[in-house]
N, C-alpha and C positions, 0 to 999 in steps of 0.2 A: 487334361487335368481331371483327376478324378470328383466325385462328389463327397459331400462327407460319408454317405454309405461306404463309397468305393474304398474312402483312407481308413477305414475301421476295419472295412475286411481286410486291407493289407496290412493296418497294426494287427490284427490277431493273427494274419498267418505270421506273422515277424515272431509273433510271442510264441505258437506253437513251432516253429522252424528253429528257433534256439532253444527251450526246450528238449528237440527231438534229438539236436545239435550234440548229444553228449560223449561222441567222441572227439569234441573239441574245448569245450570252454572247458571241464575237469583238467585238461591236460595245457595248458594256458596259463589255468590260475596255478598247479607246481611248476609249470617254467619259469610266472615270475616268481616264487618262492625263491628257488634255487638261484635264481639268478641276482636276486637280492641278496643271497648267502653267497656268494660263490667265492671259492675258496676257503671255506669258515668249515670248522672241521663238527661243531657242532650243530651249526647251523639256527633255526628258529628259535631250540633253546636257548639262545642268548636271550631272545626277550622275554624268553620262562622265568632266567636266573633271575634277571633284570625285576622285572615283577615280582618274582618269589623274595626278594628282598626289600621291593618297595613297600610290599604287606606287612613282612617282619619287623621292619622298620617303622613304620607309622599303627602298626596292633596298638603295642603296647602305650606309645604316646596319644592316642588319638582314645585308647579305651582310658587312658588316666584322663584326658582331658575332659572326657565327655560322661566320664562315672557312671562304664561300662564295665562288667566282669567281663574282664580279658578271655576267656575260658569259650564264652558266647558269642563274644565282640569279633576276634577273629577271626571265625564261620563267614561271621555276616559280612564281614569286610571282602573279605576272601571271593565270597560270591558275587556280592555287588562289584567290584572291582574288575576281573576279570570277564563277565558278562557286562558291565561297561564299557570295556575294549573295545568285546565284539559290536554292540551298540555302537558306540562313536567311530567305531572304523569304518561300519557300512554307511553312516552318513555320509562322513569325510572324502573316503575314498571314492564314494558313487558318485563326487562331483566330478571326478576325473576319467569316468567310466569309459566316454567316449574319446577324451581328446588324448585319454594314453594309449586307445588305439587309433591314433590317428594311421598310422602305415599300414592295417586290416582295412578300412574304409574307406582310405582313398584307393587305394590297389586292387580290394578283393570284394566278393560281391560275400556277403557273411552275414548273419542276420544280426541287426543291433542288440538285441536281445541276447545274446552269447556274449556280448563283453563285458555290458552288465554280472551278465553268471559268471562269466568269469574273476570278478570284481567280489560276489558274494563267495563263492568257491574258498579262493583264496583266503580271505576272512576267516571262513570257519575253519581251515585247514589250522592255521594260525590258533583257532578259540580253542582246538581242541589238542594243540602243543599245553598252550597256558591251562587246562583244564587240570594238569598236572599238580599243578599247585594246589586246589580245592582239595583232589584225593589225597594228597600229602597232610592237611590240614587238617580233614575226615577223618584221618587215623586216630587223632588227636583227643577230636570232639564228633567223636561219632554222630551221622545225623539217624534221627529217628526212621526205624525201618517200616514204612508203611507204603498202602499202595500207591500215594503221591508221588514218591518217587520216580513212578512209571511215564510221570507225565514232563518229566526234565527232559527229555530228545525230543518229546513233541511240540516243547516252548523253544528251545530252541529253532528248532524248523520253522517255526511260526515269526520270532525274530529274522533268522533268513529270508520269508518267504514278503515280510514287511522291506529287507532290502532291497529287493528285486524292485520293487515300483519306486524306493527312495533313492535306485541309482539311477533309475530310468527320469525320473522327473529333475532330481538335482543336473542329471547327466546331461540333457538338455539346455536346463537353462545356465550351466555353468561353462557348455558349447557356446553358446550364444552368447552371453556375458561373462568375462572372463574373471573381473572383479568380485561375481558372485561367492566362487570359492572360498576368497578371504575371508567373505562375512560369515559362510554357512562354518569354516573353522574359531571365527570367534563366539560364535554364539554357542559352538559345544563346550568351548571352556567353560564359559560361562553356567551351563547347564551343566556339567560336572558340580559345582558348586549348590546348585540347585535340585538338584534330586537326588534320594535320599542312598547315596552311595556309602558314605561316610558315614552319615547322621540316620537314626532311625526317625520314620513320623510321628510318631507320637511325641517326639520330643517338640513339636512344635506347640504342643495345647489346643487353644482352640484354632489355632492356625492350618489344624492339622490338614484341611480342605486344601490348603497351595500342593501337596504331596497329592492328594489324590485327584487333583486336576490337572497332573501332568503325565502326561501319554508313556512318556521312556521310563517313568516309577513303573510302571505297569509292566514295562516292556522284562524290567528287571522283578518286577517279585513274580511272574510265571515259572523263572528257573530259580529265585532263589527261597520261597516260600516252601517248596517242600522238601527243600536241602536243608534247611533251616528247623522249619517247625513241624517239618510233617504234611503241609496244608494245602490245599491247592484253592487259590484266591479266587472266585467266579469273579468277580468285578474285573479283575485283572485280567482273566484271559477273557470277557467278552468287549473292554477295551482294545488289547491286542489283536486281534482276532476283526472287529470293527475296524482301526485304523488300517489294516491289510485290506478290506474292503472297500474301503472312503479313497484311499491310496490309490489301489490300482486303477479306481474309478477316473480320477484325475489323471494317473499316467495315461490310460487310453486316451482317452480327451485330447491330451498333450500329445501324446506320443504320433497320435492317427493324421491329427493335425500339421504338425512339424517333423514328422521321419524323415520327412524327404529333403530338406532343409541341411541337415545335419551335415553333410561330405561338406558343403557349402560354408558352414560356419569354421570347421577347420582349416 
């Protein structure tokens, strides 16, 4: 049995060995795509349409309700929404990271860290069907052309690079505790309500501090602040950027500790 030295060196080669892994988990994460589509002729844009009309749908009622100019409101929905998805998908889905491969793990020797990637893969494969919608909407309400914009692929990636440790941590203990799933899926409902997807912060007043003491606000204004206003938020991305930090810290910990465990729990 190794020492704790010994489990760190073999979580990081797990992390660098899936990683290096990328003629596999890219092509994992379209097999389950397609295979979630199969036989569908359009395939992911179902959940394009789907989306593209949940936004259409709730703009104009949600900008009347909240005495928003529709013109602006939309943008902002538009982006919080579908950077939402990709947000709540990597949580939700990364509790499942390991045990929806259970038939790679019992059978093959593969690095745990590849099912993961392939769990965040898929996602973005997924954020960037739905991305359609934004540029659809952009036509509309042009966003300001400044050099913030440059920095929307690299909040993105930064979102990704924050799921890799949240499927590795959930993906464990939701191995191990199977109940856990439910709860990590009620609590995103709940935090859909709770961050400002819908509602801008400042409509809170002096409230406005609940909005910027929550991690996944941050996660969303790195890509929607300069889609939006032009802006690129420092507080925001040295939150985001932090929590990938604090994060991975923790998965190692977890990860170097319990890898071994994992075929086990399945």
């Amino acid at each position: 049995m190794p020492g704790a030295k010994g489990r760190i060196t073999l979580a990081l080669h797990d992390f660098r060995a899936g990683i290096c892994s990328i003629y596999l988990w890219p092509v994992l994460g379209w097999q389950d795509i397609k295979q979630r589509y199969r036989r569908s002729v359009i395939g992911p844009f179902w959940l394009t349409i789907s989306y593209g009309a949940l936004i259409m749908g709730m703009g104009p009622l949600y900008g009347r309700l909240l005495q928003q100019d529709l013109s602006t409101y939309l943008p902002y929905l538009a982006v919080g929404f579908i950077a939402w998805i990709l947000i709540s998908s990597l949580i939700t889905e990364g509790c499942g990271a390991f045990i929806g491969a259970e038939g790679y793990i019992t059978q093959m020797k593969l690095p745990f860290t590849a099912h993961v990637l392939r769990v965040v893969w898929r996602n973005l494969l997924i954020f960037f069907h739905n991305f359609v919608i934004v540029l659809v909407v952009m036509i509309f309400s042009p966003p300001p052309l400044t050099w913030a914009l440059l920095t929307v692929p690299l909040a993105v990636l930064v979102i990704a690079v924050n799921g890799i440790w949240i499927g590795i941590v959930f993906g464990l203990l939701c191995a191990r505790y199977r109940d856990f799933t439910q709860v990590v899926g009620s609590v995103v409902q709940i935090a859909f309500f709770l961050t400002p997807v819908m509602w801008r912060p400042n409509m809170l007043g002096r409230m406005q501090w609940a909005a910027d003491w929550n991690p996944l606000h941050h996660l969303l204004e790195i890509v929607r602040a300069p889609l939006i206003s032009g802006k690129v938020m420092p507080l925001s991305w040295m939150v985001a950027v932090g929590l990938a930090v604090a994060g991975f810290a923790v998965a190692l910990g977890l990860f170097s500790r319990y890898r071994a465990r994992v075929a086990y729990w399945l």
